[in-house]
C-alpha positions in Angstrom: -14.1 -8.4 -5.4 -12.2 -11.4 -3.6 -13.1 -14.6 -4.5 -14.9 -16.8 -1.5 -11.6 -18.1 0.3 -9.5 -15.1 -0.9 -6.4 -15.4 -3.3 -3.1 -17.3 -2.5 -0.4 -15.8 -0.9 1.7 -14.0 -3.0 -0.7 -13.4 -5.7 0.5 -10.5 -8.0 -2.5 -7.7 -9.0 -2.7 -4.5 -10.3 -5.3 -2.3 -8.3 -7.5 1.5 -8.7 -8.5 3.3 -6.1 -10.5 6.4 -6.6 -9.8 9.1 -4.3 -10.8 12.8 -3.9 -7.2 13.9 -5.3 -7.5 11.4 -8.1 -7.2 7.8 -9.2 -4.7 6.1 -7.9 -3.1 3.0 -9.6 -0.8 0.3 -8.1 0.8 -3.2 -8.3 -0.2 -4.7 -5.0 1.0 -8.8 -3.4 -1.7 -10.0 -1.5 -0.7 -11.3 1.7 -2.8 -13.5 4.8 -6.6 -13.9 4.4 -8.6 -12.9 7.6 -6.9 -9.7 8.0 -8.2 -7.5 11.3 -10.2 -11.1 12.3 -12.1 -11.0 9.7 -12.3 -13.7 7.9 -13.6 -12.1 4.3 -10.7 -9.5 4.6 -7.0 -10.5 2.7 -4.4 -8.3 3.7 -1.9 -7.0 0.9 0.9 -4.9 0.6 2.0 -2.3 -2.2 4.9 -3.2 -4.8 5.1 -0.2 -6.8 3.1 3.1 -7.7 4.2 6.0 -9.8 5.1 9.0 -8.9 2.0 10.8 -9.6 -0.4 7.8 -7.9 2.3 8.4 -4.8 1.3 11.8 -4.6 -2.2 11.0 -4.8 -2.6 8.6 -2.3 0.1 10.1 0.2 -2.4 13.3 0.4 -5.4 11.4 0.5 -3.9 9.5 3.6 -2.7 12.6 4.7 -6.2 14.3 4.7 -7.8 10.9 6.4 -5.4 10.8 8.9 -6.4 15.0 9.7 -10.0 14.0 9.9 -9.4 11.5 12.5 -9.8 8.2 10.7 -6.1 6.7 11.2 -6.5 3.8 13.7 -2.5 3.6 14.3 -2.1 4.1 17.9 0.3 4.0 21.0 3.2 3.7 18.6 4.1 6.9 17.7 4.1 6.5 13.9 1.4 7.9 11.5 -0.4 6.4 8.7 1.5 8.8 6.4 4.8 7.6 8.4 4.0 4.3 7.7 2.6 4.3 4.0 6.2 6.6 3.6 8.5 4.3 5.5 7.1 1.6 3.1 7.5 3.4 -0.6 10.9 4.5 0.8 11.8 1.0 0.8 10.5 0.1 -2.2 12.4 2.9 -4.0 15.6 1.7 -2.3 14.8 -1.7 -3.3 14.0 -1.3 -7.2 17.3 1.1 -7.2 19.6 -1.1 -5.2 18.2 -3.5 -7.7 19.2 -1.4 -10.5 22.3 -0.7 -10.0 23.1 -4.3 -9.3 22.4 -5.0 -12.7 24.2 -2.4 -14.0 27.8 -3.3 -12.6 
């Protein structure tokens, strides 16, 4: 549960969400309060997941997005391209990072 005025930007949290392939763990930054107008809503985006939590929530997206509950429209990209696109970057990014370290 948020707390009345939502968390500061930036704010670092681990999250669980339960879906029907499985719980599904994260590290999550949230982001703006009053996400899709509403003011009660914070936006956040995903830092990291493991592999098996990836798997897990990219076929529960996957299975939404088949029963007609993706809003993404007139773009051309998918909630599954989207959620991708985003861990894709976030691989390259903890990697890059990695082997910056390394040399």
């Amino acid at each position: 549960m948020l707390p009345e005025g939502g968390f500061p930007h930036g704010t670092l949290a681990e999250m669980s969400l339960k879906t029907v392939f499985g719980k599904v763990n994260a590290k999550i930054q949230f982001l703006q309060n009053g996400a899709d107008g509403l003011r009660s809503a914070q936006a956040f985006r995903f830092l990291d997941m493991d592999s098996v939590s990836s798997r897990r929530f990219t076929a529960a997206v996957e299975q939404m997005e088949n029963a007609g509950f993706a809003d993404v429209e007139g773009n051309g990209k998918s909630l599954i391209d989207v959620a991708s696109h985003t861990l894709s970057k976030l691989q390259a990014s903890i990697f890059g990072s990695v082997r910056r370290t390394k040399l």
